[in-house]
C-alpha positions, 0 to 999 in steps of 0.5 A: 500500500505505501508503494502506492501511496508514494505512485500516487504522490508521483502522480499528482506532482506530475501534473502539478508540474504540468508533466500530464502525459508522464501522469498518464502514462504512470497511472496506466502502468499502475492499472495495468501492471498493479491491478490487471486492468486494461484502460478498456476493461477500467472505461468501457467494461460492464458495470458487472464485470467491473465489479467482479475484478474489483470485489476481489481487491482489498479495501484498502487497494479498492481505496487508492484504485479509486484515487487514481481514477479521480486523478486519471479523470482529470487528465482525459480531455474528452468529456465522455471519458471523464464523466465514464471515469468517474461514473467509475470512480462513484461505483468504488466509493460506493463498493467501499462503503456498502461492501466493506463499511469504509467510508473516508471524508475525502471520498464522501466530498469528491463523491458529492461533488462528482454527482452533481457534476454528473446530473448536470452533464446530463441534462444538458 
């Protein structure tokens, strides 16, 4: 979990330091090396089959998996693809807190914030 931790800290000092693409590139290798998931299966997988893969995680790496969505998010430029992402990113807020009763503060506002952000996009 540290090891995450510290990619994730890499992460978002990338794109504090307007380095985006390494960003990217270093979340992809994060998805794809540390968790099995190809960018196709994280974005465009069935809602079931999401869950699936992820329920075989544990909370706390269900935890930064959604972390790195949030950041990954905010990278894309395409509407469709964030607003895809962090669909995502709502579903593993809610597996942490419906599934193994960890809630944390962080997500419970980014959550909010997110779902308002998405009830707009939608309506227009």
């Amino acid at each position: 979990m540290q090891q995450l931790s510290q990619v994730l800290a890499k992460v978002k000092r990338l794109i504090i330091e307007d380095k985006e693409n390494e960003a990217l590139t270093v979340t992809q290798d994060i998805f794809e090396d540390y968790y099995k998931m190809s960018i196709d299966q994280l974005i465009y997988s069935e809602d079931v089959e999401f869950c699936e893969h992820v329920r075989k995680l544990k909370a706390e790496e269900i935890n930064m998996l959604a972390y790195f969505v949030d950041e990954y998010a905010g990278l894309q430029e395409e509407l469709s693809l964030q607003l895809a992402l962090y669909k995502r990113y709502l579903r593993l807020v809610g597996i942490l807190e419906q599934e193994y009763q960890f809630v944390s503060l962080d997500h419970m506002s980014r959550a909010a914030i997110l779902s308002k952000a998405i009830a707009n996009a939608s309506h227009n």
